[in-house]
N, CA, C and O atoms as CSV, one atom per row, in Angstrom:
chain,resi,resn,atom,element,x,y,z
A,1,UNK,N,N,-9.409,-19.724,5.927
A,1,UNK,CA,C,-9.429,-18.373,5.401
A,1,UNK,C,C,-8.060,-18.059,4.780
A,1,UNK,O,O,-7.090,-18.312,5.494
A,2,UNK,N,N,-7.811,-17.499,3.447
A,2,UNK,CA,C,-6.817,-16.696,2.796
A,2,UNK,C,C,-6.594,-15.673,2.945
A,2,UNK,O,O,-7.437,-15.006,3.545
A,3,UNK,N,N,-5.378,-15.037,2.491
A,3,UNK,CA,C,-5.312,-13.744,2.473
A,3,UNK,C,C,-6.135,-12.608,1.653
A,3,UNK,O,O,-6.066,-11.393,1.840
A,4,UNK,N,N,-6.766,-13.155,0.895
A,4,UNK,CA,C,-8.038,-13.121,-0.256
A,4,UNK,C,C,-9.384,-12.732,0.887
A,4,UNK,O,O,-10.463,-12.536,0.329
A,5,UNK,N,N,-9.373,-12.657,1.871
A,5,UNK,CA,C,-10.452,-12.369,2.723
A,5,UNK,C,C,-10.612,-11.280,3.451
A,5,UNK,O,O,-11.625,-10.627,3.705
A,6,UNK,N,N,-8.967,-11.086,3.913
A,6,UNK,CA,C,-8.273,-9.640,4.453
A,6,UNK,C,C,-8.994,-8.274,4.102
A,6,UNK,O,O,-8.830,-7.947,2.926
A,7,UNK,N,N,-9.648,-7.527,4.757
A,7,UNK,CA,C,-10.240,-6.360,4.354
A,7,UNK,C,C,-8.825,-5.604,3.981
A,7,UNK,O,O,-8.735,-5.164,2.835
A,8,UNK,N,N,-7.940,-5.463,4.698
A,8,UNK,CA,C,-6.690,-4.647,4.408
A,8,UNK,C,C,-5.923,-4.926,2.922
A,8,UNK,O,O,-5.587,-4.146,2.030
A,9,UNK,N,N,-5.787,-6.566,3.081
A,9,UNK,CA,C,-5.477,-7.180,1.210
A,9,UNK,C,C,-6.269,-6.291,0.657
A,9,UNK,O,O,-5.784,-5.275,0.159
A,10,UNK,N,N,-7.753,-6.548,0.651
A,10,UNK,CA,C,-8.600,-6.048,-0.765
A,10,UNK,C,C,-8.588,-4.600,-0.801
A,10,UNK,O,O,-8.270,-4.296,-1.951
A,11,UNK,N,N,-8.814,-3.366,0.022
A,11,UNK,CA,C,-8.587,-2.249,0.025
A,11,UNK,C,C,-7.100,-1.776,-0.639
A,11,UNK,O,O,-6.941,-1.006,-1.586
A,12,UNK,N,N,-5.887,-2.592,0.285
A,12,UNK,CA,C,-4.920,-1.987,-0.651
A,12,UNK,C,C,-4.694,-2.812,-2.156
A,12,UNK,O,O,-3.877,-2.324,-2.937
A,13,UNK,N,N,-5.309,-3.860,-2.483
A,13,UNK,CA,C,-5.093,-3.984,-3.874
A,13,UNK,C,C,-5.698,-3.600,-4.605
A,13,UNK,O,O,-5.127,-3.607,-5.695
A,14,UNK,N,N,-7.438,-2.906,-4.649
A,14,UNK,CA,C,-7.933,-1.317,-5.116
A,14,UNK,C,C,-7.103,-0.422,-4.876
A,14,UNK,O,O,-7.108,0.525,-5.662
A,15,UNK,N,N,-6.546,-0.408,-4.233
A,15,UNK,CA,C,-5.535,1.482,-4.076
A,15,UNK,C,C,-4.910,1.063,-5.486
A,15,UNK,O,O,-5.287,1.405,-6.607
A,16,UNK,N,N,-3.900,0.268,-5.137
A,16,UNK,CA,C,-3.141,0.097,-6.340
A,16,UNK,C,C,-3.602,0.273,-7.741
A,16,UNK,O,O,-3.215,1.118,-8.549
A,17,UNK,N,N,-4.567,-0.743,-7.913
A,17,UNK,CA,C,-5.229,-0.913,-8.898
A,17,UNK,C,C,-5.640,1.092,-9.537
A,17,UNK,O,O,-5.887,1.517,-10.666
A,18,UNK,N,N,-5.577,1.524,-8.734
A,18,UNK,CA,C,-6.229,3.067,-9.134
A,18,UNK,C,C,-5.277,3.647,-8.910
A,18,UNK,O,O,-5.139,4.380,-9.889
A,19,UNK,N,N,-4.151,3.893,-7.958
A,19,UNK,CA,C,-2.362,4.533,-8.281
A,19,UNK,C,C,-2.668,3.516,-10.339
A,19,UNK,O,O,-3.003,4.161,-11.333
A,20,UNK,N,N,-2.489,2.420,-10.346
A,20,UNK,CA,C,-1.745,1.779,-12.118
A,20,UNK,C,C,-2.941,2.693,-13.013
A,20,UNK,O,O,-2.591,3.513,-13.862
A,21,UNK,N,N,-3.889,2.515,-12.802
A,21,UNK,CA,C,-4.899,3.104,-13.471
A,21,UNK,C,C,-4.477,4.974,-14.033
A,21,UNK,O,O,-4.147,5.489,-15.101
A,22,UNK,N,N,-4.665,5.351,-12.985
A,22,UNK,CA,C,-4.092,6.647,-13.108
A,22,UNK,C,C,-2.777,7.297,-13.497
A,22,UNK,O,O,-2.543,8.369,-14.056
A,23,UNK,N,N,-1.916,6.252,-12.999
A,23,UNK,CA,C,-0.071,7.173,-13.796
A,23,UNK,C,C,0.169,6.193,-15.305
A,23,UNK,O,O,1.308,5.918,-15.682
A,24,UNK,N,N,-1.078,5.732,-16.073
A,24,UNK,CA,C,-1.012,4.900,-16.894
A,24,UNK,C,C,-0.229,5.640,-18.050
A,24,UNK,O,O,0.561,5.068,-18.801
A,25,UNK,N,N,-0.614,7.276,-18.111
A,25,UNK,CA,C,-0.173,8.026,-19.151
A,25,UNK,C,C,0.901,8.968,-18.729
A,25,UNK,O,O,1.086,9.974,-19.413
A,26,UNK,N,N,1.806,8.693,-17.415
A,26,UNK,CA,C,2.742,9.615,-17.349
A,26,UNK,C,C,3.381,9.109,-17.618
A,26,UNK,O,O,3.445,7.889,-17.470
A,27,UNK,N,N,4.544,10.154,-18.402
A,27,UNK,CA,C,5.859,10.099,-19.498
A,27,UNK,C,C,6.936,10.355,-18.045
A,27,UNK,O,O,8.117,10.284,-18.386
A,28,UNK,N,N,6.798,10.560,-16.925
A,28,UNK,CA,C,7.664,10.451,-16.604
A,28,UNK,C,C,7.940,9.017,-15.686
A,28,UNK,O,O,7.328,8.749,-14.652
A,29,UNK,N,N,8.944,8.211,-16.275
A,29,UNK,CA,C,8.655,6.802,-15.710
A,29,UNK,C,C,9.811,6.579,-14.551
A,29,UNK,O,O,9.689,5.423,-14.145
A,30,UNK,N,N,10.791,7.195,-13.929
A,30,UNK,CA,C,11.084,7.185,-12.859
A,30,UNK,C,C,9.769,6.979,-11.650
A,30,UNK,O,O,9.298,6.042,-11.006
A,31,UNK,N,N,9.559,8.240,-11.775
A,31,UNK,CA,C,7.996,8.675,-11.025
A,31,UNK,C,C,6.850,7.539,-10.935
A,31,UNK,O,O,5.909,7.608,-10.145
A,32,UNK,N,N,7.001,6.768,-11.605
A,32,UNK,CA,C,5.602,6.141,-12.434
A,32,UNK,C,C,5.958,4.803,-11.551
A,32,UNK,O,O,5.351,4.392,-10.562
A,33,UNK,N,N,7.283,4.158,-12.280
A,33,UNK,CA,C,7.447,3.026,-11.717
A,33,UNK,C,C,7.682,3.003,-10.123
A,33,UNK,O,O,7.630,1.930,-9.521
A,34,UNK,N,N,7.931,4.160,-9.485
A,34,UNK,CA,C,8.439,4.380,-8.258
A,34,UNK,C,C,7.033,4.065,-7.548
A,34,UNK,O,O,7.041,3.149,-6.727
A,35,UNK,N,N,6.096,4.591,-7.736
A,35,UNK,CA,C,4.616,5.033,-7.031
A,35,UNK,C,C,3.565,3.665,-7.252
A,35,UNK,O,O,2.632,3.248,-6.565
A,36,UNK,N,N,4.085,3.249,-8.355
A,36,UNK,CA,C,3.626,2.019,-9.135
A,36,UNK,C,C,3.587,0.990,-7.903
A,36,UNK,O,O,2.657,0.764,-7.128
A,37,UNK,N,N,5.081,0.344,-7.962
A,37,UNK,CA,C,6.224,-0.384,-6.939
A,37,UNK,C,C,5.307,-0.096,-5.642
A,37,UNK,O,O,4.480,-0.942,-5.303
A,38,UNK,N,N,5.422,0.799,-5.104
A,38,UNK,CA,C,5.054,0.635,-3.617
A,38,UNK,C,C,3.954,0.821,-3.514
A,38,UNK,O,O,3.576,1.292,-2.441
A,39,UNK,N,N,3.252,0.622,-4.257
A,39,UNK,CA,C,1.383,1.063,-4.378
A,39,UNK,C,C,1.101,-0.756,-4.102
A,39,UNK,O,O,0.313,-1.193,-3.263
A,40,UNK,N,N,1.938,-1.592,-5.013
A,40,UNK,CA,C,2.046,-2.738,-5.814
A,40,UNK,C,C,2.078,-3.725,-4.168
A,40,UNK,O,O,1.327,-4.579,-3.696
A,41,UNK,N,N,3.819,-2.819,-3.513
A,41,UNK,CA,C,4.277,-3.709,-2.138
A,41,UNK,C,C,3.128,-4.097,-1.175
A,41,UNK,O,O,3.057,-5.154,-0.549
A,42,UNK,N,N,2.123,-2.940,-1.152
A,42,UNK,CA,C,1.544,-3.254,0.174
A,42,UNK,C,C,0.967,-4.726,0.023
A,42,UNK,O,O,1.448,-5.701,0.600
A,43,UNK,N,N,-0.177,-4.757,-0.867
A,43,UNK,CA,C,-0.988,-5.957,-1.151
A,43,UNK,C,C,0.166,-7.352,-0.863
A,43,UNK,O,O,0.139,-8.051,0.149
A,44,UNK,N,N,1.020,-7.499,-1.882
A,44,UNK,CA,C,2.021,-8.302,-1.552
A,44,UNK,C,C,2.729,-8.479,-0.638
A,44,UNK,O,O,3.063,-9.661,-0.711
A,45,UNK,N,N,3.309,-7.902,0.443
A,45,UNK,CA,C,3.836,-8.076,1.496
A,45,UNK,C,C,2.883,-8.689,2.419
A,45,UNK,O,O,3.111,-9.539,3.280
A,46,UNK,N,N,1.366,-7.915,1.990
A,46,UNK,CA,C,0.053,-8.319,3.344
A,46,UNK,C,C,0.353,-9.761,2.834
A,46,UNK,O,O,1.059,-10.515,3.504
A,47,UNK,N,N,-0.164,-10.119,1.700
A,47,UNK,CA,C,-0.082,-11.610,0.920
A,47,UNK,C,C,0.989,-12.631,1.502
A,47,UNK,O,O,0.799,-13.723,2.039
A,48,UNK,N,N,1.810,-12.159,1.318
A,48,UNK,CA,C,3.008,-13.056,1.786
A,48,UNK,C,C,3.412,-13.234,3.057
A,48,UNK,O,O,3.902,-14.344,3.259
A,49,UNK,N,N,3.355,-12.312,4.226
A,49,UNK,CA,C,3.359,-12.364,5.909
A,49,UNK,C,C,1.935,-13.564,5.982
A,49,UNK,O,O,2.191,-14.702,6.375
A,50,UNK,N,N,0.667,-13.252,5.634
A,50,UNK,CA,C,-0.258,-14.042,5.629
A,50,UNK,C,C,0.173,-15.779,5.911
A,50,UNK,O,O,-0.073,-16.586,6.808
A,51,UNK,N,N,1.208,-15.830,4.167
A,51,UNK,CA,C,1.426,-17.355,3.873
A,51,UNK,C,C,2.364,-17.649,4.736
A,51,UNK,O,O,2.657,-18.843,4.792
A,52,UNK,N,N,2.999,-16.836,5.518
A,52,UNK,CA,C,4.250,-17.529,5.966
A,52,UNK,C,C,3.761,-18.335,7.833
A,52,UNK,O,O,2.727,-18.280,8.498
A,53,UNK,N,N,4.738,-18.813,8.002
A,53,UNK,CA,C,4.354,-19.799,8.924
A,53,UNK,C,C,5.174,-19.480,10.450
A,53,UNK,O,O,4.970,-20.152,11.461
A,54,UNK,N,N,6.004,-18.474,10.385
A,54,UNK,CA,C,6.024,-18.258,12.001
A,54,UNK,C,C,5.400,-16.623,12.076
A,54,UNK,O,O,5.285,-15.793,11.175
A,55,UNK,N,N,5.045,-16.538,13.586
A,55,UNK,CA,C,4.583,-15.755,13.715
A,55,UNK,C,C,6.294,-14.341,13.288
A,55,UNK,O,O,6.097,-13.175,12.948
A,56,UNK,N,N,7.079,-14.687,13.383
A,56,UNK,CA,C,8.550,-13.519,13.347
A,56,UNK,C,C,8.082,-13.140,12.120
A,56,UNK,O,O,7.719,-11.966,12.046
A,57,UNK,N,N,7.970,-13.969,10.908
A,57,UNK,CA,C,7.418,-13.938,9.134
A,57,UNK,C,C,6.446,-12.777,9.723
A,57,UNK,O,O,6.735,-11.620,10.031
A,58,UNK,N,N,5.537,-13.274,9.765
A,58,UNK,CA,C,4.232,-12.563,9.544
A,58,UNK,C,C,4.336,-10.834,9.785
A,58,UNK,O,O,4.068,-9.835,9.118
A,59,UNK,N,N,4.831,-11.098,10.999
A,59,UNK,CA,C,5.001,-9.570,11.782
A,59,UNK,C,C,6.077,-8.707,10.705
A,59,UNK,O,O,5.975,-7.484,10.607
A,60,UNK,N,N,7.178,-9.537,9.866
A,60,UNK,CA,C,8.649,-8.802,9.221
A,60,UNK,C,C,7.444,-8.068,8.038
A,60,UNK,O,O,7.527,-6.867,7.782
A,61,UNK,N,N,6.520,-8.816,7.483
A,61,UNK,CA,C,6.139,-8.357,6.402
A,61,UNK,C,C,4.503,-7.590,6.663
A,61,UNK,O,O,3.838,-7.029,5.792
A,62,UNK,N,N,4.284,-7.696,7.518
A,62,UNK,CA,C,3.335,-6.703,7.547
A,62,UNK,C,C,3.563,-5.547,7.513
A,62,UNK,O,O,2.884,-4.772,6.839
A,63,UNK,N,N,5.236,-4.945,8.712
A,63,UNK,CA,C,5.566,-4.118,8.612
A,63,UNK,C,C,6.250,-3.487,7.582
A,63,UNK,O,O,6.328,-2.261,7.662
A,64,UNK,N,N,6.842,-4.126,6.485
A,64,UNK,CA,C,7.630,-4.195,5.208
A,64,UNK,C,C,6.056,-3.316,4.431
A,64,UNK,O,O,6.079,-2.236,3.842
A,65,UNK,N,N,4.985,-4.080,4.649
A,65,UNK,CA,C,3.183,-3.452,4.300
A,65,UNK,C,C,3.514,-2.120,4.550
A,65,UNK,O,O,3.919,-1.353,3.677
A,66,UNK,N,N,3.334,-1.793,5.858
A,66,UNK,CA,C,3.192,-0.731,6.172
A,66,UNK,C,C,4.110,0.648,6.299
A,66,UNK,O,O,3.799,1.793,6.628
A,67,UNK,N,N,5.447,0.016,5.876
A,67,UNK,CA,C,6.339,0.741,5.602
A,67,UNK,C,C,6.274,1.478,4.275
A,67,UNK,O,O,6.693,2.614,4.054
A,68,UNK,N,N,5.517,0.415,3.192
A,68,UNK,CA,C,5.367,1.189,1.878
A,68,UNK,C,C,3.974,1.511,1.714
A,68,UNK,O,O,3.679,2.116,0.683
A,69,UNK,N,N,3.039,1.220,2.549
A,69,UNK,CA,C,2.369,2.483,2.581
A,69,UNK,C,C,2.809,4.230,3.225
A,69,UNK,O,O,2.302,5.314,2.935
A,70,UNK,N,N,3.765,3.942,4.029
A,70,UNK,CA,C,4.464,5.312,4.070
A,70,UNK,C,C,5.143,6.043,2.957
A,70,UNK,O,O,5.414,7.224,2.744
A,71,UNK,N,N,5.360,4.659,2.178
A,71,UNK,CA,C,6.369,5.114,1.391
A,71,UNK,C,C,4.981,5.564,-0.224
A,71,UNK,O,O,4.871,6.483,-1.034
A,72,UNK,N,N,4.496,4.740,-0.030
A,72,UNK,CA,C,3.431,5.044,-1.063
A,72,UNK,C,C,2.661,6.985,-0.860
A,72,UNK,O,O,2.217,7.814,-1.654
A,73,UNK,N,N,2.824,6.949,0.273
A,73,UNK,CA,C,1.721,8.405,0.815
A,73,UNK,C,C,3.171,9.902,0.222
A,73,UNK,O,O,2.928,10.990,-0.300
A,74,UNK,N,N,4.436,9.352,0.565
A,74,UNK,CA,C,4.997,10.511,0.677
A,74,UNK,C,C,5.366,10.974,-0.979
A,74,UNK,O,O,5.749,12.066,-1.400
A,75,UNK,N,N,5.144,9.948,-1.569
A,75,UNK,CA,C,4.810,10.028,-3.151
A,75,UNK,C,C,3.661,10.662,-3.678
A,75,UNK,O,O,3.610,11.579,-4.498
A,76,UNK,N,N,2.974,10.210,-3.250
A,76,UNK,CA,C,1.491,10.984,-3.434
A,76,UNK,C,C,1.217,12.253,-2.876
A,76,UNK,O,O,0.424,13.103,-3.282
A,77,UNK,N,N,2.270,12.290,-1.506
A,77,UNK,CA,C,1.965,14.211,-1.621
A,77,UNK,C,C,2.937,14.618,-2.495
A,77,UNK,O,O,2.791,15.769,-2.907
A,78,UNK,N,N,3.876,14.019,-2.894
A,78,UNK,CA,C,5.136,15.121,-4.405
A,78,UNK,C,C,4.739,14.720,-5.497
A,78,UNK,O,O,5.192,15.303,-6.482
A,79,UNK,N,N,3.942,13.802,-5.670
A,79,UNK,CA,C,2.867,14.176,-6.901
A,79,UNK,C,C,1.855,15.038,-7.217
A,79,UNK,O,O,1.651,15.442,-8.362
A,80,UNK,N,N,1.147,15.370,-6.156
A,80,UNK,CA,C,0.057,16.163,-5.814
A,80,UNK,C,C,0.979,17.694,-6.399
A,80,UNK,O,O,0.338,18.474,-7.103
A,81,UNK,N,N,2.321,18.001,-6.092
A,81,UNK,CA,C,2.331,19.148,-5.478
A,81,UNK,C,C,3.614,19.409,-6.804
A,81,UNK,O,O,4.282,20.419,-7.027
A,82,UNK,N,N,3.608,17.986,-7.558
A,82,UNK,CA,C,4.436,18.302,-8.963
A,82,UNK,C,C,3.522,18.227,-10.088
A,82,UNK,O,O,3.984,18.137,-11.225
A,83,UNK,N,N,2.000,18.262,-9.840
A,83,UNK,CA,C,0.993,18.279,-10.781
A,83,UNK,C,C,1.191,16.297,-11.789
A,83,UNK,O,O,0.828,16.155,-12.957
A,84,UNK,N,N,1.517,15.670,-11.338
A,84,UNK,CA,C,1.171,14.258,-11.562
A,84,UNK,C,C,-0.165,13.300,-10.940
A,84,UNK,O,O,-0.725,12.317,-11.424
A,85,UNK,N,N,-0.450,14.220,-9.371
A,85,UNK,CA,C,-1.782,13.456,-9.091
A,85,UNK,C,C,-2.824,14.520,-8.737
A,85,UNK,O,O,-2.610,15.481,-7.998
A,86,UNK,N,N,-3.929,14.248,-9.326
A,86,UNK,CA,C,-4.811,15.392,-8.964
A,86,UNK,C,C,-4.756,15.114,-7.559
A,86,UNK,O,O,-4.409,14.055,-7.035
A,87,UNK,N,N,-5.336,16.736,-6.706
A,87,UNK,CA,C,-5.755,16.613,-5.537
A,87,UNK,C,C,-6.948,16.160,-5.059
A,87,UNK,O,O,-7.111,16.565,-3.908
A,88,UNK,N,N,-7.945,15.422,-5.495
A,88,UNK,CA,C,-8.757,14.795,-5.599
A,88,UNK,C,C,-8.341,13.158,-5.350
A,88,UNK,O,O,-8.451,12.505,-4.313
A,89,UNK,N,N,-7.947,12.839,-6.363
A,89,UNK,CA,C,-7.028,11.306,-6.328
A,89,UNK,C,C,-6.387,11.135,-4.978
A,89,UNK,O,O,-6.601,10.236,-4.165
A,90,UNK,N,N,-5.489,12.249,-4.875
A,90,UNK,CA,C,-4.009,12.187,-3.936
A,90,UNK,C,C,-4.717,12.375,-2.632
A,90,UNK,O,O,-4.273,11.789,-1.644
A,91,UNK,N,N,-5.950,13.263,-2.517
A,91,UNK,CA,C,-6.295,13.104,-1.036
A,91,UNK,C,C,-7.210,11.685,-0.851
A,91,UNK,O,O,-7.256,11.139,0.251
A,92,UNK,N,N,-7.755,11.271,-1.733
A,92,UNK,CA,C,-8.381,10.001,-1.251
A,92,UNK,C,C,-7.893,8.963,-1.137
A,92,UNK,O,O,-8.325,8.060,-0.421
A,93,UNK,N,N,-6.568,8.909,-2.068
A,93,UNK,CA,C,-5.375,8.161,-1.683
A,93,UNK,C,C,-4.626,7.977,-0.096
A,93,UNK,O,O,-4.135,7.003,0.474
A,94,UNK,N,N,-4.776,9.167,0.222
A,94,UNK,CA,C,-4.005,9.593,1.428
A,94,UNK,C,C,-5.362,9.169,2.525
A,94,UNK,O,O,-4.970,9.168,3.692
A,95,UNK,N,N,-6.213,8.967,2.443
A,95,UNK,CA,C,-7.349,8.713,3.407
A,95,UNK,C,C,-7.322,7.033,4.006
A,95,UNK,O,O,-7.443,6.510,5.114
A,96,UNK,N,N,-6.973,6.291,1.863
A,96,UNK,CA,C,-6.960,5.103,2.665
A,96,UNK,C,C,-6.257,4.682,3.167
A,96,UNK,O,O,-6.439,3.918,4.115
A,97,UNK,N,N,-4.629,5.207,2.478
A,97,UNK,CA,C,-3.209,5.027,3.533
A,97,UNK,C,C,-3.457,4.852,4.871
A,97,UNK,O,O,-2.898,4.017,5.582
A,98,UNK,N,N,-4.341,5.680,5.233
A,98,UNK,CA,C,-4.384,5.952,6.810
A,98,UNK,C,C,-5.226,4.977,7.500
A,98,UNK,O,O,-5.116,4.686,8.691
A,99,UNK,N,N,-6.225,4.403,6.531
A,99,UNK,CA,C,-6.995,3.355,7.342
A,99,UNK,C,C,-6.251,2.157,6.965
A,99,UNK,O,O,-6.484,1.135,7.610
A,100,UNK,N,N,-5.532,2.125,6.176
A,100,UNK,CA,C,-4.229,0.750,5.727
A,100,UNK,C,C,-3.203,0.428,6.550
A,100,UNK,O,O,-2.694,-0.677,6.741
A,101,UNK,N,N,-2.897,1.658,7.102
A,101,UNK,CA,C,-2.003,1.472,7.790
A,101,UNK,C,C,-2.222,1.177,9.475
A,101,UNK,O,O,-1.444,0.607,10.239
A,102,UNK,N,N,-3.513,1.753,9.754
A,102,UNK,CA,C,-4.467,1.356,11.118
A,102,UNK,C,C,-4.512,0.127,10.905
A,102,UNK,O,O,-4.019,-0.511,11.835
A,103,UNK,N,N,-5.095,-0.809,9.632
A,103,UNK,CA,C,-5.133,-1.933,10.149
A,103,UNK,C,C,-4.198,-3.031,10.022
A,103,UNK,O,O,-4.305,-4.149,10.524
A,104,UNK,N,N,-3.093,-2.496,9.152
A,104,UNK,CA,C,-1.750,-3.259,9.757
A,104,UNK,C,C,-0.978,-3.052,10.974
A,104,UNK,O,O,0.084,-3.596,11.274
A,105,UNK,N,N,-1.669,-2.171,11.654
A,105,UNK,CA,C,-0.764,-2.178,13.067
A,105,UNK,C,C,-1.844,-2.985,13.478
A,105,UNK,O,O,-1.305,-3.782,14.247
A,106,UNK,N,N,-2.911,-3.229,13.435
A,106,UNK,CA,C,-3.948,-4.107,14.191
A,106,UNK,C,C,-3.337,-5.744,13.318
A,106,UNK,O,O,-3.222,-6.527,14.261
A,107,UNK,N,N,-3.073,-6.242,12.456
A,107,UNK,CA,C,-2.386,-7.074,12.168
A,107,UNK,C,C,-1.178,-7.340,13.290
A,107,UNK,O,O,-1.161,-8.256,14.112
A,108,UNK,N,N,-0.375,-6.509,13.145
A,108,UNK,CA,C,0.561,-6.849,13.284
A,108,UNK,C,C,0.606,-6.869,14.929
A,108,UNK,O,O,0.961,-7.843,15.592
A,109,UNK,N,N,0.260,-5.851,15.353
A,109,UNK,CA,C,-0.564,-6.629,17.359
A,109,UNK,C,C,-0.704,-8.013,16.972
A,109,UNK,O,O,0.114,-8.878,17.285
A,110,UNK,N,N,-1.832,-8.234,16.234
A,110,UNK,CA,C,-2.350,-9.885,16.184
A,110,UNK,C,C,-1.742,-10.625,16.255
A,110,UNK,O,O,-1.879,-11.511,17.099
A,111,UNK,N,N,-0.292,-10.561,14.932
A,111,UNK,CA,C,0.656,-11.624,15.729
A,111,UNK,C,C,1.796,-11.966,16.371
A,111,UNK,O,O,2.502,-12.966,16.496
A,112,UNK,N,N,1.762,-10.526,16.845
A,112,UNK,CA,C,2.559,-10.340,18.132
A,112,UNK,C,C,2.099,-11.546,19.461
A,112,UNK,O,O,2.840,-12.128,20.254
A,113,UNK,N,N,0.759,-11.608,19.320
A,113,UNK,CA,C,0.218,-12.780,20.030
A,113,UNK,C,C,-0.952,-11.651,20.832
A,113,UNK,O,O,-1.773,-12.085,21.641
């Protein structure tokens, strides 16, 4: 099995995919690339703790995951609330954060042992 199998991979690389989708037309690119970036980290960090080979790896980058899904959510409420993400988007955004981030702590138990 790959990391390609991960319910948590594929959910947060749809998030992303719909954070790039959506700030495709904002002019403000601080903002853009910022929300972009850590929309981008989670998938990749899950990806890469996956490939790595001690259990210390695995656990550094899951949480590195789940750190930018924090970091992804607190963007998405000062977007919401600077008129960059609808509240529609930004709360369903914020829904899956929360089940993303449930199951990287269930990851990251896992290889705790």
């Amino acid at each position: 099995m790959g990391f390609e199998n991960l319910d948590v991979w594929k959910r947060s690389c749809r998030l992303s995919c719909e954070v790039y989708k959506s700030m495709a037309d904002c002019r403000d690119y601080g903002f853009k690339d910022q929300i972009t970036r850590s929309s981008l980290s989670i998938p990749s960090n899950i990806a890469e703790g996956f490939e790595r080979g001690s259990i210390k790896d695995k656990r550094k980058f899951y949480l590195y995951a789940r750190g930018s899904a924090g970091e992804l959510k607190t963007q998405v409420y000062i977007g919401q609330r600077i008129g960059y993400v609808s509240s529609e988007a930004g709360n369903h955004w914020c829904d899956e954060l929360v089940d993303i981030q449930k199951m990287l702590t269930g990851l990251i138990k896992k290889a705790e042992g």
